[in-house]
N, C-alpha and C positions, 0 to 999 in steps of 0.2 A: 520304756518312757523316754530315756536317753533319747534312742535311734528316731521313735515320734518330733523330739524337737530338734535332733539335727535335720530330719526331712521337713518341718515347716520352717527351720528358719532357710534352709534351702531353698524352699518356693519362696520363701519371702526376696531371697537376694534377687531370685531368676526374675520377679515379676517387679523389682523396682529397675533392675537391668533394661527390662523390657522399655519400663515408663520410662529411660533415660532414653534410650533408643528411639521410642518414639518422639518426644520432644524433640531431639536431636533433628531427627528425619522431617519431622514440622514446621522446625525453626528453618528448612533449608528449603523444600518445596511451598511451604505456605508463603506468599510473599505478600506483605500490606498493602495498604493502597498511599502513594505519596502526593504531595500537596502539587496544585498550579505553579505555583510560586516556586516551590524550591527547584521546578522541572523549568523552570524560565529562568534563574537566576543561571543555570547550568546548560539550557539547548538553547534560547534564542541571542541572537547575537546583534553585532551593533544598525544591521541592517534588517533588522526585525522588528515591524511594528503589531500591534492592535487594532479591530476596529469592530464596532459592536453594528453588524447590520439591521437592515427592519425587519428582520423575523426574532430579533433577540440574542440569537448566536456572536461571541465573539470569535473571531478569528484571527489566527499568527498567519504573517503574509511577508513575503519577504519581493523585495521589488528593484529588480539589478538589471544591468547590462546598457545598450546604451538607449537612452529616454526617443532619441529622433530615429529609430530602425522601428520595425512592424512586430507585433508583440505576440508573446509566444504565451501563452497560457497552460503550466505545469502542471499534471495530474497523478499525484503518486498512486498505489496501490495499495489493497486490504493491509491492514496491519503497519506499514508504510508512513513516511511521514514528507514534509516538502526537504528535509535534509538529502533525500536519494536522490535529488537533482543538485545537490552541489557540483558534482566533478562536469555534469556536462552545460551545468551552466560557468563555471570557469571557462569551458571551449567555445561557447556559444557570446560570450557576455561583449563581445565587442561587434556582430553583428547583428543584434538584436536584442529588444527588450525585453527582460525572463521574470515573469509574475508568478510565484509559486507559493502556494498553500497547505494548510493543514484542513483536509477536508473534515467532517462533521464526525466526532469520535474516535479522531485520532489526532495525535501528536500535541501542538500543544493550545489547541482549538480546541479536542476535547467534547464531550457530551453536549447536545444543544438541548435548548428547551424544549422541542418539537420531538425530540427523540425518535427521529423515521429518520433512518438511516437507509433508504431506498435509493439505485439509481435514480430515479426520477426525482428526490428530493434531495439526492447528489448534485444533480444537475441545476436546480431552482439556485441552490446554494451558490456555484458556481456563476451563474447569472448574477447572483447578487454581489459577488466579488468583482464580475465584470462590468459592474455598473458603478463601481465607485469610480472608472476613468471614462474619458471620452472617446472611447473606440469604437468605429461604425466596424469594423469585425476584425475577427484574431485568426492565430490560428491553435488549433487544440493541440497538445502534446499528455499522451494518458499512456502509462504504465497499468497493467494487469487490468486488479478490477477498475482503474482511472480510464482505462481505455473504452469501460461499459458506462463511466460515467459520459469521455468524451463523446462516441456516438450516439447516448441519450438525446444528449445534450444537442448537436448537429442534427440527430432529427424531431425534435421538438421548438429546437431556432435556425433551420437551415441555412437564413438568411444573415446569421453573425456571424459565421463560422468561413476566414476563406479556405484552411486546409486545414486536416488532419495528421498529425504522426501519431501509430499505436504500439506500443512497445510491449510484446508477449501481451496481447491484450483477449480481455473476456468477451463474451458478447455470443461463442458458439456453443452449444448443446456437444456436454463429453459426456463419453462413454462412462458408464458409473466405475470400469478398472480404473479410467487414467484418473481417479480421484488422488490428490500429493498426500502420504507420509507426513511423518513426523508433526509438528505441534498442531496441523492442520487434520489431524486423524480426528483430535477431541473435539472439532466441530457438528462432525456428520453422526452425533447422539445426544439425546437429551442430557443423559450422564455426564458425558465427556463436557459440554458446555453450562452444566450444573459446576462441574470440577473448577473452568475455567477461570470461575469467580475466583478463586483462592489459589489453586495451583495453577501458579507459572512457573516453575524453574528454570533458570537461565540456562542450564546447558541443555534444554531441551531445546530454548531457541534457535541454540548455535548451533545444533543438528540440524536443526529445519535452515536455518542459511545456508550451511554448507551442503546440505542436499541439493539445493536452488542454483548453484553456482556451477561452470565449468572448473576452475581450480580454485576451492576453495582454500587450499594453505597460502594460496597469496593472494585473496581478497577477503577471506573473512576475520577482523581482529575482534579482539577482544573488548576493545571499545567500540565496534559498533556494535556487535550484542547489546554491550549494557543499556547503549540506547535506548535501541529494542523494547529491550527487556524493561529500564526505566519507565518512557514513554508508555505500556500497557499499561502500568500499573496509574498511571493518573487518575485519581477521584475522579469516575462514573465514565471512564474510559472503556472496563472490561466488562460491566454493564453494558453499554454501548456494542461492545461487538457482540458479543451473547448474543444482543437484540437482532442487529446484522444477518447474523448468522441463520439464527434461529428463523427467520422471516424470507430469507432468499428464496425459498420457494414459491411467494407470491409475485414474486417480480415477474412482469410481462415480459416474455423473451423477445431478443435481439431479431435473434437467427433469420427468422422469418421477414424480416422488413427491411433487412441489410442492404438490398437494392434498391431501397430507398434512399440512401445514402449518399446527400449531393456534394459535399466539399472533396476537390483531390485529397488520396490518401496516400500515406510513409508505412507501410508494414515491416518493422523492427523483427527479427526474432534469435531467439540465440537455436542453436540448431540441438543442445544439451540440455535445452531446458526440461526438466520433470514435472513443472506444476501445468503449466499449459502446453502439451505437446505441440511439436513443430507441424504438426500435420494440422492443426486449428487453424495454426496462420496460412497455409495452404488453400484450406479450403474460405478460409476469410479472402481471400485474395480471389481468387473465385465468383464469390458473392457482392466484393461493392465493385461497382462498375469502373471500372480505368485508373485501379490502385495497383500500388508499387509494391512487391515483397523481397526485400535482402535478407537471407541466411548468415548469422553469423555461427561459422562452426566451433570456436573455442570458446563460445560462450551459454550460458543456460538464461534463466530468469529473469535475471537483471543485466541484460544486454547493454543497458544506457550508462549503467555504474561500472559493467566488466570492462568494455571496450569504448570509453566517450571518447577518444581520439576517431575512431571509426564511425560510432554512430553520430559525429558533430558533421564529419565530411558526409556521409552521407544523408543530414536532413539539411543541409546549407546547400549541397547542390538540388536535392527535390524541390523545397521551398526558392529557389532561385527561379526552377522555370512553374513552378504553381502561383507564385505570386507576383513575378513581373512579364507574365505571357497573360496575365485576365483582362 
C-alpha cells in the first residue's frame, strides 16, 4: 500500500512538473495580441502622421526629406514596416522628398477593413497615398514583396510612375527549393499558419533576421527584433498576414508581363541574400527592358538597411540620368 502511494504521489509531482513546464513554455511562445495605441505611443515618432483614406483604411505615413526635390515613394516588404527605410532615407533626405508607409496589415496601419491584402490591392492602396499630394508622377522605391507591389503598380498606372528602384524584389517564379527558412517555413502549411495566430516567439524572429543578412552580429539588434516581433503582434495584424499568406497563390503572376514594364529601372540586390536568390535579380534584369542590375556582395536581404551608404550613391546617380534626361 505504502509503495502504491509513493508511486501516485510520484505521478502526481511528475504531472504538475509537466503543467508547470508547460505554462512555462506557453507563457514564452504564446504571445498576445497588443493594442494600436500603446504600438504608437512607442513606434511612431514626431514626423509621423495619420490619415484615414476613402476606402477606410487608416494609415502611418511619415513624409521627409526636402519638399522642392522629385518624390520618392517607399515600399517596404512582407512582414516589414516604413521604419526599414530610415537609414537610407537619412542618405537620401536632402536630395529628395521620401514618402514612406505602412502598407495594409502591417506596421502601424495594420489590418484594413477590406482585408485583401493582394498585390493588386497593394497597389490601389498605394494610389490612394499618392493621391493625397499633387504629383503628376513619382518615382517607386520597393523592398521584396514592395517591389511586387511597385511593379503592380507601374503596370496598372504606367503613366505616374517616372522610375523605378527594386530592392531584392518579388515578381519572379522560384523554384519550390529556394523557398527561405526560419519563421517563413510556418507560412507554406495550413498548420504552420493556423500556429501563426499564437506562436510567434521572438527568437524565432531573430533567426529569421539573421538568416536574411550578410553579417548579421553587426546588424541585427536586439531592438529591432522586438520591433519586429512587437509590430506582428498588433490587433488583427497576424490575422492579416495569415490571410496574405494563405491567398498568394491567387495572385496573377508578374513573370509573364515584366516586358511590359515601361518606367526605367534600379535592380538592388545583395549577392548573400537567401530569401530571394541573386539569380531572380539576374534574370529580372533580363525581362524589363533597359534596367540596371548592381550586386552588392557583402550584403543579403536588406541590401538598402545593410549598405545605404552604397545603395544612396547608387540610386542618386540612376535617378540623375532617369529623371533629368526625360
Amino acid at each position: 500500500m505504502r509503495k502504491l502511494l509513493q508511486s501516485f504521489g510520484y505521478a502526481v509531482l511528475v504531472t504538475i512538473g509537466l503543467i508547470v513546464v508547460l505554462l512555462l513554455f506557453s507563457s514564452l511562445m504564446i504571445a498576445t495580441d497588443l493594442t494600436k495605441q500603446e504600438l504608437i505611443d512607442e513606434y511612431a515618432n514626431e514626423k509621423s502622421f495619420f490619415y484615414f483614406l476613402p476606402s477606410g483604411a487608416e494609415v502611418h505615413i511619415r513624409d521627409e526629406g526636402n519638399k522642392d526635390k522629385p518624390p520618392l515613394i517607399l515600399l517596404h516588404g512582407a512582414n516589414g514596416s516604413l521604419h526599414n527605410w530610415e537609414k537610407l532615407v537619412s542618405e537620401l533626405e536632402n536630395d529628395y522628398r521620401l514618402i514612406s508607409f505602412d502598407l495594409p496589415g502591417h506596421g502601424l496601419t495594420g489590418a484594413t477593413p477590406q482585408e485583401d491584402y493582394s498585390n493588386i490591392a497593394m497597389a490601389n492602396f498605394t494610389r490612394e497615398v499618392i493621391g493625397l499630394y499633387d504629383f503628376d508622377a513619382v518615382t517607386l522605391v520597393g523592398h521584396s514583396a514592395g517591389g511586387g507591389v511597385a511593379l503592380r503598380y507601374a503596370l496598372m498606372y504606367p503613366r505616374e510612375v517616372d522610375a523605378m528602384v527594386l530592392v531584392s524584389s518579388s515578381g519572379m517564379q522560384r523554384d519550390e527549393g529556394d523557398s527561405p527558412g526560419g519563421a517563413y517555413a510556418l507560412t507554406r502549411s495550413s498548420i504552420g499558419l493556423s500556429l501563426l495566430r499564437y506562436f510567434t516567439p521572438k527568437f524565432m524572429l531573430a533567426s529569421t533576421l539573421k538568416g536574411q543578412v550578410g553579417d548579421p552580429d553587426n546588424f541585427v539588434t536586439d531592438e529591432m527584433v522586438t520591433r519586429y516581433w512587437k509590430l506582428l503582434r498588433m490587433a488583427g495584424s497576424r490575422d492579416a498576414a495569415i490571410k496574405r499568406y494563405s491567398e498568394r497563390h491567387l495572385e496573377p503572376p508578374l513573370e509573364p508581363i515584366l516586358r511590359a514594364v515601361n518606367p526605367t529601372t534600379l535592380l538592388l540586390w545583395g549577392s548573400q541574400d537567401t530569401v530571394i536568390d541573386p539569380k531572380y535579380g539576374i534574370e529580372m534584369n533580363t525581362q524589363i527592358i533597359g534596367s540596371l542590375l548592381k550586386l552588392y556582395p557583402q550584403a543579403g536581404h536588406l541590401a538598402h538597411e545593410e549598405m545605404p551608404e552604397r545603395a544612396a550613391i547608387d540610386i542618386r546617380q540612376f535617378l540623375t540620368r532617369a529623371l533629368y534626361t526625360q
